[in-house]
N, C-alpha and C positions, 0 to 999 in steps of 0.2 A: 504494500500500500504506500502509496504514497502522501507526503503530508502536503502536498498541494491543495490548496480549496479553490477550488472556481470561484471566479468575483460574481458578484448579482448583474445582472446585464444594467446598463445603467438606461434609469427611467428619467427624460426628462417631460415635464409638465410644465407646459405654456397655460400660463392661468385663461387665455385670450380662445384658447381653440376646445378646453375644455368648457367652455360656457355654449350653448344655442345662439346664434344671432340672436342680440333682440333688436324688436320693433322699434323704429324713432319715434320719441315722445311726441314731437310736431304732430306725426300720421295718424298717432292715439290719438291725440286730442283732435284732430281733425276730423277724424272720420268720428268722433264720438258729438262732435260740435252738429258736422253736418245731419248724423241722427237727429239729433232737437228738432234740429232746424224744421226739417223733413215732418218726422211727428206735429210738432207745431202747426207746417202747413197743411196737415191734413185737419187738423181740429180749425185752422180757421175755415176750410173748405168749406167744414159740416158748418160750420155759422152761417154760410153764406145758403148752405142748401135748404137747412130748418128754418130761419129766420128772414129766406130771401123775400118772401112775399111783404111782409111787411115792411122790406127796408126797399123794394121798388115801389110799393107805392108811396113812399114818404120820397123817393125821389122824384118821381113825377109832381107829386104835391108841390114840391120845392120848385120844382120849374114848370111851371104848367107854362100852356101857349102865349104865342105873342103879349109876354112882358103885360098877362095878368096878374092878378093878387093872386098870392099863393092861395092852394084849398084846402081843405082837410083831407088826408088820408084818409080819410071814411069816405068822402064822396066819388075816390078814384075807381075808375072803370075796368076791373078786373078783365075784362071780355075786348080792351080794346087792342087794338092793334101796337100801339105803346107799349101797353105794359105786357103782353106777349113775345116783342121783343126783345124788352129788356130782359124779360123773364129769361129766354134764350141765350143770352149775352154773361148772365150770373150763372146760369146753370152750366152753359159751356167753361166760363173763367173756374168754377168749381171741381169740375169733374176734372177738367186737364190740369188741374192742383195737385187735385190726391194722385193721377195718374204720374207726372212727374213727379210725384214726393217719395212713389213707391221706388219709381226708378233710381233717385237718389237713394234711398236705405242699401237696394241693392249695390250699386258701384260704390258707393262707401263701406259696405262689408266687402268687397273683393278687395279695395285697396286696401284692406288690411293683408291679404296676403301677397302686396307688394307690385300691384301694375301699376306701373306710370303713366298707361295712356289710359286707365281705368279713374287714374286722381286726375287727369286733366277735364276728361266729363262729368266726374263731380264737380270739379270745380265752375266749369261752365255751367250745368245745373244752376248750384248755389247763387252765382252772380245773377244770371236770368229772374233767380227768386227774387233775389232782391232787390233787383231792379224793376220790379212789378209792382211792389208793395206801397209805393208812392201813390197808385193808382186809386188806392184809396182816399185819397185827396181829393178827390174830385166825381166818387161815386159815393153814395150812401150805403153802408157797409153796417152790419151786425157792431156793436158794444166787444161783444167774444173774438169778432176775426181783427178788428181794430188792434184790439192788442195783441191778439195773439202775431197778427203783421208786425208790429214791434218790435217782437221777441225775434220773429224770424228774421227781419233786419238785422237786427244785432248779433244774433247765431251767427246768420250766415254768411257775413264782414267778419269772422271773427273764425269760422271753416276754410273760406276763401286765403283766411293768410297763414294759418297753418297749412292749408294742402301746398300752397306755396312754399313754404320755409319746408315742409316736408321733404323735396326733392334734391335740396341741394347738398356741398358736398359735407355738408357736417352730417346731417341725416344720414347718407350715406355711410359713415364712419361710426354710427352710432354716437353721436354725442348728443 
């Protein structure tokens, strides 16, 4: 026998390759931002769906024809050709809501597993939302969607700049 011992083979451990990649914090909070956001615009949608009749004809009230006195929202003409198309115009702006808010949820959970051209149509989403939401300014909208447009402004300015800062090269490097 010999008194030789074999050495232990030498391990070394890089603390950086035993960990999983993690996710950039930007992209968390980003795609966690644009969820709200998204949820939100669906809860305003449903505002605009339950409460739209009566927020059209307080609109028509408000501006009735040729630069009369406004009338009472009771006396508006549910049957006329006005408020059928307005009716049209809120129920399309609603639907096509919830429809992109769904889309959004979904591209904001796949940017979680890491597509870039998956964060850029979020991102364009988000901006489109929010760039919408002014529109309430100038139509008579639900108490509920009013704020809840608020909320979604500020989410979505607030998604837009982390899916931004998301990409770049510190993201990249995990920092």
């Amino acid at each position: 026998m010999s008194m030789y011992e074999r050495p232990a083979p030498a391990r070394f451990e890089d603390p950086r390759a035993a960990q999983a990649p993690q996710r950039p914090a930007n992209l968390t909070r980003a795609v966690y931002t644009a969820i709200a956001a998204a949820t939100l615009n669906v809860i305003s949608a449903i505002g605009i769906i339950v409460s739209g009749t009566e927020a059209i004809k307080e609109q028509i009230a408000a501006n009735s024809d040729m630069g009369s006195s406004p009338m009472s929202p009771d006396d508006v003409d549910i049957q006329s050709d006005r408020f059928e198309g307005l009716q049209m115009i809120y129920s399309g702006l609603a639907y096509s809501t919830i429809f992109w808010s769904l889309v959004l949820i979904l591209l904001a959970w796949l940017a979680l597993r890491g597509g870039g051209a998956v964060r850029i149509f979020a991102t364009i989403i988000v901006i489109v939302s929010v760039l919408f939401k002014p529109l309430g300014l100038f139509i008579t909208l639900p108490t509920l969607t009013l704020v809840a447009d608020v909320l979604v402004a500020v989410l979505g300015l607030a998604a837009a700049v982390f899916f931004f800062g998301a990409g770049g090269k510190a993201a990249r490097q995990g920092r």
